[in-house]
C-alpha positions as CSV (number, residue, x, y, z in Angstrom):
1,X,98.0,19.3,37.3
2,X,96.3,15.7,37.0
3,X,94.8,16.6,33.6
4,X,98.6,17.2,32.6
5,X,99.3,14.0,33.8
6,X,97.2,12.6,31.2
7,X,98.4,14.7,28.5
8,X,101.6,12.7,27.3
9,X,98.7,9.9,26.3
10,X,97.0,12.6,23.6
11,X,98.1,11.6,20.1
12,X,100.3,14.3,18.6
13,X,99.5,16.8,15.3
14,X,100.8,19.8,13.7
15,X,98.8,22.2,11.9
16,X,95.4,19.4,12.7
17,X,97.2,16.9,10.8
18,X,98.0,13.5,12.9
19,X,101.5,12.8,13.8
20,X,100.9,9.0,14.5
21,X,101.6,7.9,11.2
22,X,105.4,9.5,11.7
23,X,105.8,7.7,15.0
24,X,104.8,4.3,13.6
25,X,106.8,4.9,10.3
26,X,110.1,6.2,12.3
27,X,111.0,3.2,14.0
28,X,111.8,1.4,10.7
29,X,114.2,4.1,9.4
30,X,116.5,3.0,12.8
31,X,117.1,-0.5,11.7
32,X,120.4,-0.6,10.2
33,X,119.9,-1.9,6.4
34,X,122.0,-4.7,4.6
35,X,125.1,-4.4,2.8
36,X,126.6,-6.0,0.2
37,X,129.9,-6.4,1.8
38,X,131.3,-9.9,2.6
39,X,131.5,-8.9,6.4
40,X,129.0,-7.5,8.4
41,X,129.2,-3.9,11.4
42,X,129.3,-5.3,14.8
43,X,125.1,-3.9,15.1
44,X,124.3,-6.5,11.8
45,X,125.9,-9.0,13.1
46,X,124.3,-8.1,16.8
47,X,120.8,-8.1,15.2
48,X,120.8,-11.1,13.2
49,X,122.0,-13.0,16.2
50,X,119.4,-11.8,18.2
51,X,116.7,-12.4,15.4
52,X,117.7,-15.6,14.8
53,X,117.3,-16.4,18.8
54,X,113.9,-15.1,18.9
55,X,112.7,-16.7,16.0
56,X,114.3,-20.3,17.1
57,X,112.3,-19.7,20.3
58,X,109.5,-18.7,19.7
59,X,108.7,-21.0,17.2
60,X,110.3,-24.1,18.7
61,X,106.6,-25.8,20.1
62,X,105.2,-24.7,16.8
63,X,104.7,-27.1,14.3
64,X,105.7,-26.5,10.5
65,X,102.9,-25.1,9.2
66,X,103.3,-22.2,11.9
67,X,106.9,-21.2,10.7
68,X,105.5,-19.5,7.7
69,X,104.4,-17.0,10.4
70,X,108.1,-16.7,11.4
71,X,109.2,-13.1,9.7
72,X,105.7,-11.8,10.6
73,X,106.2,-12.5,14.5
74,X,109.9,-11.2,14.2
75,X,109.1,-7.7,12.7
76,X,106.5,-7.7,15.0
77,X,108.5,-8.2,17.9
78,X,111.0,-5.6,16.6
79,X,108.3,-3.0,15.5
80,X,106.9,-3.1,19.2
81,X,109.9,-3.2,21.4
82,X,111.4,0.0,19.1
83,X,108.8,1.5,19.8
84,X,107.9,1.0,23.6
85,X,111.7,2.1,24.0
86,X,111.8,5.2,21.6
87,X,108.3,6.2,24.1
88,X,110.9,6.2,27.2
89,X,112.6,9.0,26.2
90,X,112.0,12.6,26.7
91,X,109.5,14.5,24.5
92,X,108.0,11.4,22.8
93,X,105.1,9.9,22.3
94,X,104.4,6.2,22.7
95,X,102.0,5.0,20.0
96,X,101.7,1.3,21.9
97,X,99.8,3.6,24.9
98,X,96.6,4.1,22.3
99,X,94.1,1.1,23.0
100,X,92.8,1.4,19.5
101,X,96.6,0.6,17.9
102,X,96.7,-2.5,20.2
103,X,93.8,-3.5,19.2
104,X,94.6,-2.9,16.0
105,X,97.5,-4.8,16.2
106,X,95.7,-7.8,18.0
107,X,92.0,-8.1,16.4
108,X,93.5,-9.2,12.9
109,X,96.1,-11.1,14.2
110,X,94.2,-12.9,16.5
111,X,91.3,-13.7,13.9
112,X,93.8,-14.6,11.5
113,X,94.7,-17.4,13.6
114,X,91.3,-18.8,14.2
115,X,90.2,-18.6,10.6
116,X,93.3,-20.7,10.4
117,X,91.9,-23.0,12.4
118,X,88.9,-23.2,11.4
119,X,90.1,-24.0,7.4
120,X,92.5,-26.5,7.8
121,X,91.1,-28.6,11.0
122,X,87.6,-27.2,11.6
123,X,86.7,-30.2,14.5
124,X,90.0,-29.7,15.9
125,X,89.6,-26.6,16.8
126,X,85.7,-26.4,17.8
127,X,87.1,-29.1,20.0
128,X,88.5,-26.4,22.3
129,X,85.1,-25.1,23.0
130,X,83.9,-28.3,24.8
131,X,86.6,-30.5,27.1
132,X,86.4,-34.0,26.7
133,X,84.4,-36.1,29.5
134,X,82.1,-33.0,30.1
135,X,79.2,-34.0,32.3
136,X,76.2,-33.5,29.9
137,X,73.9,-30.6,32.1
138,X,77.1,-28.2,32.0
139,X,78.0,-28.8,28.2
140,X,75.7,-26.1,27.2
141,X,77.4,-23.3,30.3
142,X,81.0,-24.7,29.1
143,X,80.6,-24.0,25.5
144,X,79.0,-20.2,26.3
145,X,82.5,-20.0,28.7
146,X,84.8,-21.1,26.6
147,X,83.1,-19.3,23.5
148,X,83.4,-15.8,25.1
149,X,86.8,-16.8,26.5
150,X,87.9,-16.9,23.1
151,X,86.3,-13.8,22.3
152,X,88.4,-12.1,25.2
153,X,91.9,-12.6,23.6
154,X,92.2,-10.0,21.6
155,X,90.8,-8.0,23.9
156,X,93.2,-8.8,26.8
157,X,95.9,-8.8,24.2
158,X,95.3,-5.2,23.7
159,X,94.7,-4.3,27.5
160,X,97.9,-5.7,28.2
161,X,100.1,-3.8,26.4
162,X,98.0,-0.5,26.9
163,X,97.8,-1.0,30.7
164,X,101.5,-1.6,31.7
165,X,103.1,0.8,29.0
166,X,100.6,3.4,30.6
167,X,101.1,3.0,34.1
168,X,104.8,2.7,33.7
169,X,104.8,6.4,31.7
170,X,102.6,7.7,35.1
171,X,104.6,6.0,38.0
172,X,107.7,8.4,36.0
173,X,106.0,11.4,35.4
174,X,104.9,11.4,39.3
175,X,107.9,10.7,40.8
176,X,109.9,12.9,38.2
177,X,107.0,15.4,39.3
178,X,108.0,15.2,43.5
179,X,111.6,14.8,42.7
180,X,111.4,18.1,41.2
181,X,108.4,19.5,44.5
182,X,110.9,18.3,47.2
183,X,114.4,19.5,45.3
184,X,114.2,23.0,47.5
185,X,111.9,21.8,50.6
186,X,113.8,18.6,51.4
187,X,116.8,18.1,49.0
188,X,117.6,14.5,50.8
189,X,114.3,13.0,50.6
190,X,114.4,14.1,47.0
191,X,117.4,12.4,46.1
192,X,116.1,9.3,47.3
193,X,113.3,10.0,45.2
194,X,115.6,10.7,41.7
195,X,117.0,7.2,42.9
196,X,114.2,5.8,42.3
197,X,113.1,7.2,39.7
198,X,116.3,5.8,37.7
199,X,115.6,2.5,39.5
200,X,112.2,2.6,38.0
201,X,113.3,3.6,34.4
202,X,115.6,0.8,34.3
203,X,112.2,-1.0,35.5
204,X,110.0,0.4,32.4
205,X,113.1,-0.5,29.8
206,X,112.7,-4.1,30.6
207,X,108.8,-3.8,30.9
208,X,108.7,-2.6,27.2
209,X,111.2,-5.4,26.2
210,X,109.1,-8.0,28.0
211,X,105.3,-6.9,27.2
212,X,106.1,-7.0,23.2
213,X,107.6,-10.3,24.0
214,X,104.9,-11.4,25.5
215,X,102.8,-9.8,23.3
216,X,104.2,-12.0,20.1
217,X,104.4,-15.0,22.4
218,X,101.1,-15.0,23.0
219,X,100.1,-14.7,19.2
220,X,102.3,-18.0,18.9
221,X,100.7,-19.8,21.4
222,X,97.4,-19.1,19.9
223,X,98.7,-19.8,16.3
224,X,100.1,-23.7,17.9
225,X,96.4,-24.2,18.8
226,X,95.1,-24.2,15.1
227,X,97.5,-25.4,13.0
């Protein structure tokens, strides 16, 4: 029973070929496409308003050489949250569960945004790895802390989204697992339990909404430090 727990977390294939490359290619095919008539369906109009949102928040402390990144961060955004919520339903598979996606997703990103750095304001940005009015005996420590701080952000990037999507799909699948134990012992108690279980769905719905948002956010924030 606790190996099946795990399970749900295997990456899916038919016939030994992998089934990943479906899962990240469906979510795309569920965006509604443009048209050429003069008005827009109610979803169109619903997701250019919300596009346009994100994209004037997220890039609002970011100066103008960041807003070239603009349709990157949005599809990402939209790519992730599709498919954290298309990995809450039954019989699925999350792809954003599988460390090495995140990472990935993260690593290139991430060292996209330093090599930015790096080319357009290279003292700029080595500034980061020293604080001004340093006293001299810990300048050496700071620059080793800040150095592998730096290499840590794609890493915790990638955690991140791993850890909470993960634990999120095993709180469910345990208390879908006693809802369904207790049903004939103790039908009471395990109608309290299918409460919260839908409590904790609800919970996981805006967990996959906010980790890709925070996900792209922090991307942003480290984009704003070298440009």
């Amino acid at each position: 029973m606790a190996l099946n727990f795990f399970d749900q977390f295997m990456s899916p294939s038919y016939l030994g070929i992998p089934l990943l490359a479906l899962a990240l290619t469906l979510p795309w095919l569920l965006f509604p496409a443009a048209t050429s008539r003069w008005s827009n369906s109610r979803l169109l109009t619903l997701q250019g308003w919300f596009v346009n949102r994100f994209t004037q928040q997220l890039l609002l402390p970011i100066n103008l050489g960041g807003h070239k990144w603009a349709a990157l961060f949005t599809s990402l955004m939209l790519f992730l949250i599709t498919l954290n919520m298309l990995g809450l339903l039954p019989y699925t598979f999350t792809p954003t569960t599988q460390l090495s996606l995140n990472m990935g997703l993260a690593i290139p990103l991430w060292l996209a945004t330093v090599i930015i750095g790096m080319r357009n304001q290279p003292t700029h940005a080595l500034g980061h790895l020293l604080p001004e009015g340093t006293p001299t005996p810990l300048i050496p420590v700071l620059i080793i802390i800040e150095t592998i701080s730096l290499f840590i952000r794609p890493l915790a990037l990638g955690v991140r989204l791993t850890a909470n999507l993960t634990a999120g799909h095993l709180l469910i699948q345990l208390i879908a697992t006693a809802a369904f134990v207790l049903l004939p012992l103790m039908p009471t108690v395990a109608i309290l339990t299918t409460t919260l279980l839908f409590l904790l769905t609800l919970l996981e719905v805006a967990v996959a909404m906010i980790q890709a948002y925070v996900f792209v956010l922090l991307l942003s924030l480290y984009l704003q430090e070298n440009v």
